[in-house]
Every structure is written in structure tokens, then in C-alpha cells.
N, CA, C and O atoms as a DFTB+ gen file, in Angstrom:
680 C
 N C O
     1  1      77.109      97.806      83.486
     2  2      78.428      97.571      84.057
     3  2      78.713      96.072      83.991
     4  3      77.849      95.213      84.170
     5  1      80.271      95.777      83.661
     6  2      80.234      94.237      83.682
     7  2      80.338      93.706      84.839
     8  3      80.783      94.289      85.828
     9  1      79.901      92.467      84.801
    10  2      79.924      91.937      86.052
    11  2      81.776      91.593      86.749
    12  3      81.947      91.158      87.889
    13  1      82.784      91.860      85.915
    14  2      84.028      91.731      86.309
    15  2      84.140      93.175      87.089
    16  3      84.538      93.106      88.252
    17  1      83.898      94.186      86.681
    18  2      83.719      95.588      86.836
    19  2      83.048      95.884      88.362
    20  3      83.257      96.858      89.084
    21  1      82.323      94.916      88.567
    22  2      81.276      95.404      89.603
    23  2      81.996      94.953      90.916
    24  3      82.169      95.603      91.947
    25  1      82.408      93.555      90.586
    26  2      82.992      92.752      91.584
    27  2      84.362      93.689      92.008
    28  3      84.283      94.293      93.078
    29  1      85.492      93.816      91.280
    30  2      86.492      95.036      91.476
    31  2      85.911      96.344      92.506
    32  3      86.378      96.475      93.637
    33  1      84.848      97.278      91.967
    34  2      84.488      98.081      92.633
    35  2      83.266      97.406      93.999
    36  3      82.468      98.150      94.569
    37  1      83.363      96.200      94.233
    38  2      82.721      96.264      95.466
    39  2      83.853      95.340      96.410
    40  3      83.517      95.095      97.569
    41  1      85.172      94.837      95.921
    42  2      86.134      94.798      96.915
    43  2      86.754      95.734      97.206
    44  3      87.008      95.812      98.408
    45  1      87.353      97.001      96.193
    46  2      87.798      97.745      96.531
    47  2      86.836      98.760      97.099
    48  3      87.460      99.599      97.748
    49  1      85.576      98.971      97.084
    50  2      84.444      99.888      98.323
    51  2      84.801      98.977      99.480
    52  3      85.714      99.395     100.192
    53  1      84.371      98.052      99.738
    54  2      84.876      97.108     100.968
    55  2      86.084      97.212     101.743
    56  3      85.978      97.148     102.967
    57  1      87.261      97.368     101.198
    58  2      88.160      97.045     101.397
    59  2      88.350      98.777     102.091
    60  3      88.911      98.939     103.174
    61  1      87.915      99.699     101.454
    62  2      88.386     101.149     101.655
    63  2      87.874     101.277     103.338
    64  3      88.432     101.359     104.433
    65  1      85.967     101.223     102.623
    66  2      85.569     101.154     104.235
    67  2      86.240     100.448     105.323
    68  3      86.750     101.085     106.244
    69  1      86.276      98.996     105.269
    70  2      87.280      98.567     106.587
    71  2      88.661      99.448     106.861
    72  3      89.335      99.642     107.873
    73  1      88.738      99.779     105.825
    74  2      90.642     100.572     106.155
    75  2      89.679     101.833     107.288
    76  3      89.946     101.806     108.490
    77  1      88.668     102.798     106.794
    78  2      88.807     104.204     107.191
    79  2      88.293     103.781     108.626
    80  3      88.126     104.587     109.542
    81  1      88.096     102.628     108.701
    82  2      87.685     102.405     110.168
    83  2      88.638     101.217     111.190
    84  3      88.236     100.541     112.137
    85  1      89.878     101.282     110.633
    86  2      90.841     100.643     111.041
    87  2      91.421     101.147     112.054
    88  3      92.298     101.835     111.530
    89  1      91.542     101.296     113.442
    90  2      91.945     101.400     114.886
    91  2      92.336      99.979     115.187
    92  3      92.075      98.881     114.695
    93  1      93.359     100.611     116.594
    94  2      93.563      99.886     117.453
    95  2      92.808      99.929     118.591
    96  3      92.671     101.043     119.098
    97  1      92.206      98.853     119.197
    98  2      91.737      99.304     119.820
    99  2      92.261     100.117     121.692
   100  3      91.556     100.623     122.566
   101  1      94.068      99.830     121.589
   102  2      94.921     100.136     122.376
   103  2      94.992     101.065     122.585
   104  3      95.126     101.384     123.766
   105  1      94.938     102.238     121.379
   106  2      95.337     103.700     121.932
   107  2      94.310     104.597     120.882
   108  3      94.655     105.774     120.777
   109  1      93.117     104.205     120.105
   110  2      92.653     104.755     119.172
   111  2      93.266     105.182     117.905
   112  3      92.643     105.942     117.165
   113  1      94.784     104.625     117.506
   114  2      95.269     105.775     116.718
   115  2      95.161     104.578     115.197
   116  3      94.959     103.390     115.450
   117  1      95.309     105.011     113.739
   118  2      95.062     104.597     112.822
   119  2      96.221     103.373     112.336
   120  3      97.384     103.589     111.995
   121  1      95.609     102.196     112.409
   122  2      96.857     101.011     112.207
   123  2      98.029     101.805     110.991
   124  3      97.696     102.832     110.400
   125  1      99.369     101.148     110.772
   126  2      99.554     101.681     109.863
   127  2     100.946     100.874     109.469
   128  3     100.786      99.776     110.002
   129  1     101.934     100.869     108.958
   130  2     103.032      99.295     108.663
   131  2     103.688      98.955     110.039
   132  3     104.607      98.136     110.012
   133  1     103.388      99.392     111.014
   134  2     103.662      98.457     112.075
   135  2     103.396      97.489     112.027
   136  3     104.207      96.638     112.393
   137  1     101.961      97.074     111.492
   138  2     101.432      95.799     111.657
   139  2     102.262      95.047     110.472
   140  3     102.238      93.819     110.563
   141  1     102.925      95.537     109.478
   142  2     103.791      94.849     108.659
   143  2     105.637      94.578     108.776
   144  3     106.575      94.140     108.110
   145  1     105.386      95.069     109.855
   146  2     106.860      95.129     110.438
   147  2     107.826      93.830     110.809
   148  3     109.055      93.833     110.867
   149  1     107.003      92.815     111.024
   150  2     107.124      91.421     110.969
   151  2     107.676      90.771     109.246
   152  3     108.013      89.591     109.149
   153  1     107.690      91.371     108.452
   154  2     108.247      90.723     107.305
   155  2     109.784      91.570     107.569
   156  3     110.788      91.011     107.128
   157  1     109.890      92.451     108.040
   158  2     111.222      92.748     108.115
   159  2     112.605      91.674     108.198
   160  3     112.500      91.042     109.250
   161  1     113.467      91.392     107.675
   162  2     114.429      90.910     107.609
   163  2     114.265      89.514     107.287
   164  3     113.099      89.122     107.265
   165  1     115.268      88.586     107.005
   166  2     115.412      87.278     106.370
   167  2     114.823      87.100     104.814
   168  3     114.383      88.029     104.137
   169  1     114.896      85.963     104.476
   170  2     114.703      86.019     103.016
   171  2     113.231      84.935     103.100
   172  3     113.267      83.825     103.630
   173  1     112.120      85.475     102.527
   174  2     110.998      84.966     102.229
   175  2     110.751      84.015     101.242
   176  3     110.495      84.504     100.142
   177  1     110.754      82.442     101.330
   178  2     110.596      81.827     100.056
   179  2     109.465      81.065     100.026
   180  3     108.791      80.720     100.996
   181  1     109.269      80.793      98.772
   182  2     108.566      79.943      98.174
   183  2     109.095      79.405      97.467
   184  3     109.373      79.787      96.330
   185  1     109.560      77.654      98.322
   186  2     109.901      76.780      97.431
   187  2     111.782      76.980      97.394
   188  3     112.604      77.411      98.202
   189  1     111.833      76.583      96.428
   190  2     113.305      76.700      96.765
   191  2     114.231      77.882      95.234
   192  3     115.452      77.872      95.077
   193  1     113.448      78.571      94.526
   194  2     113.597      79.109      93.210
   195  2     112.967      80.781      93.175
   196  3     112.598      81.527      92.267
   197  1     113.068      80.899      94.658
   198  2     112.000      82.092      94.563
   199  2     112.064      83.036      95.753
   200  3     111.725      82.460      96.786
   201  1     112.419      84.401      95.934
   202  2     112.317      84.625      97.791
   203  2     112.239      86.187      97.104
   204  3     112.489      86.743      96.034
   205  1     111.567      86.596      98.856
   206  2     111.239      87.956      98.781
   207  2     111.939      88.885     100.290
   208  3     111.784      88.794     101.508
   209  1     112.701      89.707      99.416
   210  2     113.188      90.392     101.320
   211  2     112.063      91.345     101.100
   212  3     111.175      91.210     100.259
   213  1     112.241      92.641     102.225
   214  2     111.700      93.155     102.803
   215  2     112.846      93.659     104.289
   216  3     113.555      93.024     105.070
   217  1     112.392      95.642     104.020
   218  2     113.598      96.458     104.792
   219  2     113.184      97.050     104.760
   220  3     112.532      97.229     103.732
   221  1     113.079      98.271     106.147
   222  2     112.875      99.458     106.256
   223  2     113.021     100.872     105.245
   224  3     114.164     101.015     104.810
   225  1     112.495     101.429     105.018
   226  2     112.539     102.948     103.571
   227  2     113.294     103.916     104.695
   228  3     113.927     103.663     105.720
   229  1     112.961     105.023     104.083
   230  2     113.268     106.582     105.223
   231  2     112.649     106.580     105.870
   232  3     111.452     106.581     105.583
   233  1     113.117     106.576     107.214
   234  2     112.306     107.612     108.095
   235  2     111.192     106.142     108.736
   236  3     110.308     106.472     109.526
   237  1     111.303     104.630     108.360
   238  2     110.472     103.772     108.489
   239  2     109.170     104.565     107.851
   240  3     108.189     104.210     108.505
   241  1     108.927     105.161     107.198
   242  2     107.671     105.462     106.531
   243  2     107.306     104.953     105.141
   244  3     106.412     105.428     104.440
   245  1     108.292     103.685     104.747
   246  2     108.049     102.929     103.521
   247  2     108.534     101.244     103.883
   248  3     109.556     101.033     104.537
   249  1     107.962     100.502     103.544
   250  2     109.004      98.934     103.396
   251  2     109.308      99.017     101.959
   252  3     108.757      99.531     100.985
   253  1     110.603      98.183     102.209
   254  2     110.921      98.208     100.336
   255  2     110.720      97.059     100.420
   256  3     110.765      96.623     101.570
   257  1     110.336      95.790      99.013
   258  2     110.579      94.885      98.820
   259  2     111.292      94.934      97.593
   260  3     111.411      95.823      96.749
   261  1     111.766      93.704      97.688
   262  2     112.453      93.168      96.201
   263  2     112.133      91.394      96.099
   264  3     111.931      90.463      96.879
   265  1     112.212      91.574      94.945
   266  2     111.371      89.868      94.432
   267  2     112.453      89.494      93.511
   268  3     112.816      90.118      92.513
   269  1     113.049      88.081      94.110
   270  2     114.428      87.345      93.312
   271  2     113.801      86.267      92.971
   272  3     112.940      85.730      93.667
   273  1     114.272      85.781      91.631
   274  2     114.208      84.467      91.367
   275  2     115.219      83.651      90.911
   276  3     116.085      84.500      90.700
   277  1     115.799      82.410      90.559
   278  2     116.478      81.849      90.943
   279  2     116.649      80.764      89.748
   280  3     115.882      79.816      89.919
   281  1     117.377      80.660      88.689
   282  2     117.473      79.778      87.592
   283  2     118.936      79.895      87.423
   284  3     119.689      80.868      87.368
   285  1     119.213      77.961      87.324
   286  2     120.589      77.542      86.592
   287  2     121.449      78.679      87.758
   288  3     122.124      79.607      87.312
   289  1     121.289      78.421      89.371
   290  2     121.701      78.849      90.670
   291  2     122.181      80.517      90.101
   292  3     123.332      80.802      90.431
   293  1     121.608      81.356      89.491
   294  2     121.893      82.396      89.185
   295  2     120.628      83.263      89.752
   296  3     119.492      82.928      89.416
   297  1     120.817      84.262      90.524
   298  2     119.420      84.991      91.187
   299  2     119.609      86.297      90.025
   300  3     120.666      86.786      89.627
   301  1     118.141      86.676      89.629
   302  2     117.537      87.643      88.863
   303  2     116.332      88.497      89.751
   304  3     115.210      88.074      90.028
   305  1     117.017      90.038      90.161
   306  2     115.566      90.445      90.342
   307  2     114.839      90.890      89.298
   308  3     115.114      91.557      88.301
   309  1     113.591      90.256      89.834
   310  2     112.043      90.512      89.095
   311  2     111.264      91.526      89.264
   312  3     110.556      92.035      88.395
   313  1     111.385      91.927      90.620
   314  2     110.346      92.922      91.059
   315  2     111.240      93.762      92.202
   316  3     112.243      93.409      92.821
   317  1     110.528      94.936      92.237
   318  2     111.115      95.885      93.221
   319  2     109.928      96.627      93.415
   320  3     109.090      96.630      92.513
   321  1     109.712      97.323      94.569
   322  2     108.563      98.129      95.310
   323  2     108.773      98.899      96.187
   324  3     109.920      99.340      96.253
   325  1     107.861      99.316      97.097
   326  2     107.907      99.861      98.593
   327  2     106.343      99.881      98.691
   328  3     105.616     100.079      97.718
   329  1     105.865      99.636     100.073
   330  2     104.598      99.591     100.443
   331  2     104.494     101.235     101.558
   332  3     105.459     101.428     102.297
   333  1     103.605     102.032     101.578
   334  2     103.756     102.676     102.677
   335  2     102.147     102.900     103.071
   336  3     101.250     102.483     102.338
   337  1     101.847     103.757     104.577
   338  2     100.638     103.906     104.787
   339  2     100.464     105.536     104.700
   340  3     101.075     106.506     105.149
   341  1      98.932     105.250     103.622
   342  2      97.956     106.493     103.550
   343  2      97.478     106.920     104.554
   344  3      96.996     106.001     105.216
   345  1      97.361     107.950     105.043
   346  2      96.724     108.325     106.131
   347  2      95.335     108.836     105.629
   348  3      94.260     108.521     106.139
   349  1      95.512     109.697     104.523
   350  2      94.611     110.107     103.555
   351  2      93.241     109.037     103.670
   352  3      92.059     109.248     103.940
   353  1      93.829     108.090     103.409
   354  2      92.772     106.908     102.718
   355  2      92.891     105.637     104.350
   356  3      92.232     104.598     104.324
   357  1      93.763     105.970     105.547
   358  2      93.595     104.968     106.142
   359  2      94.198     103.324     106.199
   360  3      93.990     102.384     106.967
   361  1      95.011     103.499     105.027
   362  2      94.793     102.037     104.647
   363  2      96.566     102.197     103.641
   364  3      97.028     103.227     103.149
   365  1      97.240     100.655     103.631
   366  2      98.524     100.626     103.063
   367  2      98.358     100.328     101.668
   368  3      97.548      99.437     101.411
   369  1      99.115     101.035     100.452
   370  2      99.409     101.257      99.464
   371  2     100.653     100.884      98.912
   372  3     101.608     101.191      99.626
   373  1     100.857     100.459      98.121
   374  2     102.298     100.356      97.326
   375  2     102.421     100.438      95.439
   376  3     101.485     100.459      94.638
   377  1     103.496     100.462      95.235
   378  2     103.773     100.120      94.177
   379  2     105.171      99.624      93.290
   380  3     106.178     100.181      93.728
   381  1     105.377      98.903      92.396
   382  2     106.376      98.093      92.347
   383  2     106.654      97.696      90.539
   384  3     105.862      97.265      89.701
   385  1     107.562      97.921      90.472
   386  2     107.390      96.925      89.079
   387  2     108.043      95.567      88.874
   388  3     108.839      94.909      89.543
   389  1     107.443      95.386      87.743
   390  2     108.006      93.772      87.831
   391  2     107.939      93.063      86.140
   392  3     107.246      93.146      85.126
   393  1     109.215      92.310      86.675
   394  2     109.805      92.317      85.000
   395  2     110.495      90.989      85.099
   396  3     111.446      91.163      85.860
   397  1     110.467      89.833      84.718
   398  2     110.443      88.760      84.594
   399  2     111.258      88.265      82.755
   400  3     110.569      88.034      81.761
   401  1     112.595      88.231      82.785
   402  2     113.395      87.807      81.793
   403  2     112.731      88.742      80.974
   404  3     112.228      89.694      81.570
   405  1     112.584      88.687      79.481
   406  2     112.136      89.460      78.390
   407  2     110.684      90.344      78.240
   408  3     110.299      91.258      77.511
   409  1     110.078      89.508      79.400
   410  2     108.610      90.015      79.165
   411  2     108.596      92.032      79.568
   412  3     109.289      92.724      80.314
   413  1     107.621      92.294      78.772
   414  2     107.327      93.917      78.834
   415  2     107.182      93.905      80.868
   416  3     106.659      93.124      81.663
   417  1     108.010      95.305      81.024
   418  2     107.634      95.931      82.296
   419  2     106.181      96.078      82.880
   420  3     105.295      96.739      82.338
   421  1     106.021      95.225      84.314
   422  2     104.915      95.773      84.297
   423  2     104.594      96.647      85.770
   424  3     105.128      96.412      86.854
   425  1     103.833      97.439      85.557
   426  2     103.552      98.520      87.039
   427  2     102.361      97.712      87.962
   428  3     101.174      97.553      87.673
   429  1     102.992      97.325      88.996
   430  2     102.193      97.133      90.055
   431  2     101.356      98.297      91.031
   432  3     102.088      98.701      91.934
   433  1     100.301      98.772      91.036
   434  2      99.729      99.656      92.297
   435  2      98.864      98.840      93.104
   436  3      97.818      98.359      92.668
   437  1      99.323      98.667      94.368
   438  2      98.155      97.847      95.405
   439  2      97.272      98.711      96.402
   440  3      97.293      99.941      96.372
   441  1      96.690      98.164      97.066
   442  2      95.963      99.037      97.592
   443  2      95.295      98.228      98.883
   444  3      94.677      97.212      98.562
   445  1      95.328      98.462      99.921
   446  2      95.375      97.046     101.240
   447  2      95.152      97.854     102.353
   448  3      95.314      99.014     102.732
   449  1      94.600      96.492     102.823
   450  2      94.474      96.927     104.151
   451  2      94.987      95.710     105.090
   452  3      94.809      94.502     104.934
   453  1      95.743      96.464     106.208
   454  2      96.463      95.291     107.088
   455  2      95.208      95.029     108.393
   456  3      94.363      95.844     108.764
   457  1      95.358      94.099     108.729
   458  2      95.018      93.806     110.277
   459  2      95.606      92.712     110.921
   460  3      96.218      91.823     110.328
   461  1      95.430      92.768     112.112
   462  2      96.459      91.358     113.101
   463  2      96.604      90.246     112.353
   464  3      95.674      89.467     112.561
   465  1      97.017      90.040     111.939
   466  2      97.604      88.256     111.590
   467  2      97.112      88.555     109.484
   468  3      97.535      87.713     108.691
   469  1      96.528      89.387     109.115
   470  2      96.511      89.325     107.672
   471  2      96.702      90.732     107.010
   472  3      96.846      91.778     107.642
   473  1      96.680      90.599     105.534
   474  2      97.219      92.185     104.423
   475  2      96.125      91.395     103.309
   476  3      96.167      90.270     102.811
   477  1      95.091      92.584     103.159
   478  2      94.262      92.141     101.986
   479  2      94.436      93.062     101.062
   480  3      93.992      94.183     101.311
   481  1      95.108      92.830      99.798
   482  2      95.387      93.752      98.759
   483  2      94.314      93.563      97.301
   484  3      94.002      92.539      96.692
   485  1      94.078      94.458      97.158
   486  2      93.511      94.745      95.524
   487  2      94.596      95.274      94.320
   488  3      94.457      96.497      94.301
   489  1      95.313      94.999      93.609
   490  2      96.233      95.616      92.855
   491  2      96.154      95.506      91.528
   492  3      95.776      94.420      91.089
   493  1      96.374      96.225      90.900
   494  2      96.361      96.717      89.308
   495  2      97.383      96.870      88.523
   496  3      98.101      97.854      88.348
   497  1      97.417      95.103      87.738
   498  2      98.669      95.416      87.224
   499  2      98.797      95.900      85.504
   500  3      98.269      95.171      84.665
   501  1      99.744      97.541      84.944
   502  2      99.177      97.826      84.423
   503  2     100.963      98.123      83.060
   504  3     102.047      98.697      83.171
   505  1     100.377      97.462      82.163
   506  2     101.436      96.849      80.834
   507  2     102.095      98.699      80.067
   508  3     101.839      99.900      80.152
   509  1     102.562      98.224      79.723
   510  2     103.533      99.887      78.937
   511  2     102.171     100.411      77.994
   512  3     101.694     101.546      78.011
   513  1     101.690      99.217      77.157
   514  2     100.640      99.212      76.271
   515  2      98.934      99.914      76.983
   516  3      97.889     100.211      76.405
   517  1      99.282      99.957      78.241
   518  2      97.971     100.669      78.763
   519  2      97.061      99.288      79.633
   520  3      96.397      99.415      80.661
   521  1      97.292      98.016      78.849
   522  2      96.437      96.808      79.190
   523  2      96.561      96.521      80.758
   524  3      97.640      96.205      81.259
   525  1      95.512      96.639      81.419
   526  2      95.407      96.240      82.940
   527  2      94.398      94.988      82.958
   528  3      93.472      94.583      82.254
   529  1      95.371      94.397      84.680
   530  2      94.348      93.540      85.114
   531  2      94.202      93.623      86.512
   532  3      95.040      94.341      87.057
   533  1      93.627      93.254      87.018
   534  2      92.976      93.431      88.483
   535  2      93.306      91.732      89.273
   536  3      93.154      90.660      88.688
   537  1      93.700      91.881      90.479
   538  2      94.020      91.228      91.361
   539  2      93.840      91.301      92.908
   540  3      94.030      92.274      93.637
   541  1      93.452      90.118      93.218
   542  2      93.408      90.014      95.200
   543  2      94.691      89.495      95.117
   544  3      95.161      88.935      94.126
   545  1      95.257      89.694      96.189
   546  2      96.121      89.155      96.978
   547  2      96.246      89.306      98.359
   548  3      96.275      90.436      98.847
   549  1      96.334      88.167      99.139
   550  2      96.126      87.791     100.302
   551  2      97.612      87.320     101.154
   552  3      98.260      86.286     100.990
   553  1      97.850      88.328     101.991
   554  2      98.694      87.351     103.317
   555  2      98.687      87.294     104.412
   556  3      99.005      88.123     105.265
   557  1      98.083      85.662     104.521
   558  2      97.504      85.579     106.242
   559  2      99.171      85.254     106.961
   560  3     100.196      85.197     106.281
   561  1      99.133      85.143     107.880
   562  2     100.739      84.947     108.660
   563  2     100.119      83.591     109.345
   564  3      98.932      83.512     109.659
   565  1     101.219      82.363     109.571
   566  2     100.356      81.864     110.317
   567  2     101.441      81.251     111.371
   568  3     101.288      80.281     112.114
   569  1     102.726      82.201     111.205
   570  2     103.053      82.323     112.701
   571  2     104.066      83.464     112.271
   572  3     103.774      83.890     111.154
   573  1     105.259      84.133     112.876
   574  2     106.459      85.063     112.547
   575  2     107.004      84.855     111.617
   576  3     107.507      85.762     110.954
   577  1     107.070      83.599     111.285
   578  2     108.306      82.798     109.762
   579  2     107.430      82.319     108.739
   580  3     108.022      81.699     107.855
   581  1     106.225      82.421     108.605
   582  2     105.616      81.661     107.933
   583  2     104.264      82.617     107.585
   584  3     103.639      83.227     108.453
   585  1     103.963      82.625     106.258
   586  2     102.535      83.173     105.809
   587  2     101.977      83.069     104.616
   588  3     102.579      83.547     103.654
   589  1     100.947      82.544     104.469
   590  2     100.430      81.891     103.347
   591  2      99.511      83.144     102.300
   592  3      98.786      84.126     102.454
   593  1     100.040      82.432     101.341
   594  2     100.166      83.764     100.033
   595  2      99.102      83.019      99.569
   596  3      99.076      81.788      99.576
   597  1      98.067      83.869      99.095
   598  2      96.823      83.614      97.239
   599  2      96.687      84.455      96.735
   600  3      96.271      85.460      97.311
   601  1      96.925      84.444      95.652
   602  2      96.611      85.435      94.337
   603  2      95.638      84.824      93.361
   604  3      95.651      83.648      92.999
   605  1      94.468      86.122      92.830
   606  2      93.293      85.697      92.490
   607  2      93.521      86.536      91.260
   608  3      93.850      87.697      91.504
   609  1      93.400      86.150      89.796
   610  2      92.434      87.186      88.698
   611  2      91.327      87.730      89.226
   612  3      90.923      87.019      90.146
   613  1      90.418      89.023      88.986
   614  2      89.129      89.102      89.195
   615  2      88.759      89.067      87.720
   616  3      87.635      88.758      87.324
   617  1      89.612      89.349      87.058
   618  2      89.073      88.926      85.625
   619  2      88.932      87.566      84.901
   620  3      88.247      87.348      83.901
   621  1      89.679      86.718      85.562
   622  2      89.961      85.661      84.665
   623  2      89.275      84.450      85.408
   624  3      88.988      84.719      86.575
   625  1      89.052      83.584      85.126
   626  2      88.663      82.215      85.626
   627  2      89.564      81.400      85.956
   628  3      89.240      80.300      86.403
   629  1      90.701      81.706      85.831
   630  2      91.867      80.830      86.470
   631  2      92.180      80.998      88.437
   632  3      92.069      81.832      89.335
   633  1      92.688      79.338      88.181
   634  2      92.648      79.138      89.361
   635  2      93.519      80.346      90.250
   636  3      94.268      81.071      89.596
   637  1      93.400      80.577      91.897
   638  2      94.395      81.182      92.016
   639  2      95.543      80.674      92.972
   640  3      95.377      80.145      94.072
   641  1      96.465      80.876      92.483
   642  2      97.792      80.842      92.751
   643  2      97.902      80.929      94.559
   644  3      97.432      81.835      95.246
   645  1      98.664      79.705      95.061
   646  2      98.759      80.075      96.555
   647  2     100.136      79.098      97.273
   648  3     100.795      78.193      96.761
   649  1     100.182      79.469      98.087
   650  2     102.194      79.453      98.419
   651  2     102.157      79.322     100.102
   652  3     101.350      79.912     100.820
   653  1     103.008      78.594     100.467
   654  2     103.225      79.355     101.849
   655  2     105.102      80.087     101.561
   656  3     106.087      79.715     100.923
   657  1     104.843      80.977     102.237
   658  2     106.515      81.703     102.587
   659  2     107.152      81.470     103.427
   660  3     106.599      82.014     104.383
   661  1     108.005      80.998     103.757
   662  2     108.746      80.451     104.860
   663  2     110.047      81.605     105.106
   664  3     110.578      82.046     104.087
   665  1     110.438      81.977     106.159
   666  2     111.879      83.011     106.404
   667  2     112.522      82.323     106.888
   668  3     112.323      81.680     107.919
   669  1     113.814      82.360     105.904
   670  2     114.912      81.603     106.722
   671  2     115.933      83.046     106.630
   672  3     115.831      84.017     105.880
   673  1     116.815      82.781     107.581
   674  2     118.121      84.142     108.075
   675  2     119.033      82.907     107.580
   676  3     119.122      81.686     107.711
   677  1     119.776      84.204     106.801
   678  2     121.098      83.137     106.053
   679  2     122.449      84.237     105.659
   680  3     123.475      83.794     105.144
């Protein structure tokens, strides 16, 4: 097995176990996007070229996001999703695609687990052509308006990518 291979299947074993044992310890019952309910409303940026909302689905049993970006003051969405929680598996799931000016469509599936103040995702992003790559992504909150984003290759040796998000209501 490669060693890129191994590392993937022992965050995502990790990551599963903490989910199937994810309680509150308030009422026993299984965390689930409540704890993500805090990105609800305002516009999420990074920087001044870039923002992410976030809104209730049906029934509150999905968040949608959408991912804008921002060139020559003209906004383009990039990405669109919804995150919801598995009960099955314990743990929050989404998926999204994302498409960036000319480049091929690509399918996002994540796979996370929330707890108080962070969302640790594993996601697989996967090309029309079949070609996947594997990703962490991390968001700690580090207050209501504010939460600091990293995104990791597990394949690649490149650095990873990290942001804070700021919400402004506008």
C-alpha cells in the first residue's frame, strides 16, 4: 500500500471513529449541523475577491453553500453544495461542485466531523476524467464572525493553503 494511501485511510478510520462516538454530553443525543449553524447568514470572506454564504436546505436538514469569486468587480459562482448529517455514519457529509472559469467540473464529496469550536473534513475531489485527489480541510472558529480555514493535499507536498474568514452582513 502506498504510503499516500495509508495516510488517507488512517484519517479517514480516525475521523469515522471520533464521529460514531460524537455526543453531547447535555442530553446524550448524536451532534449533528447544529453545531454548524453558526455559519448561517452574512457573507464569508477571504480577503477582499472571494466569499462564501451559507443557508438553511429543507426541513433545516441540509446547509447549502455557494462559493463567489470576484474579478474586474464582477462576482462568478464557483462552487455550490449542501452539507448534511449522517446519522448512518454519525458524522457530517457533503457534496458540491466546483468550477472555476474554463477549468473541467469538479465533484467535491467531504466527509467531517464537527465538534465545539471546529469541522474536520476529508474530501475527494473527483475530475469528469475519473482523476481524484484527496484533501483535509479544517475550520476552527475563533469567535462567531471569524474562522480560520487550511487546506492540505494528502497527496502532494505542497504547502497548505490557509485563510481566516471574516462575516460581514451587507
Amino acid at each position: 500500500m502506498k504510503i499516500k494511501q495509508y495516510c488517507y485511510l488512517l484519517i479517514a478510520t480516525n475521523l469515522l471513529f471520533q464521529s460514531l462516538f460524537a455526543y453531547s454530553n447535555a442530553n446524550d443525543e448524536p451532534l449533528n449541523l447544529s453545531l454548524m449553524s453558526n455559519m448561517i447568514g452574512g457573507k464569508w470572506w477571504l480577503g477582499t475577491d472571494n466569499y462564501k454564504t451559507f443557508e438553511w436546505g429543507l426541513g433545516r436538514t441540509q446547509i447549502k453553500m455557494k462559493h463567489v469569486i470576484i474579478e474586474e468587480n464582477k462576482e462568478y459562482v464557483v462552487a455550490e453544495g449542501f452539507f448534511y448529517y449522517s446519522p448512518n455514519s454519525f458524522s457530517i457529509k457533503g457534496v458540491s461542485t466546483f468550477q472555476y472559469k474554463n477549468q473541467q467540473p469538479r465533484l467535491l464529496e467531504y466527509f467531517g466531523n464537527v465538534e465545539e469550536g471546529s469541522l474536520d473534513f476529508v474530501y475527494k475531489s473527483i475530475l469528469p476524467s475519473g482523476e481524484t485527489k484527496i484533501y483535509t480541510e479544517k475550520w476552527q472558529w475563533v469567535d462567531d464572525n471569524q474562522y480560520r480555514w487550511t487546506l492540505a493535499s494528502l497527496e502532494d507536498d505542497a504547502d497548505a493553503k490557509k485563510g481566516i474568514y471574516i462575516r460581514k452582513y451587507n
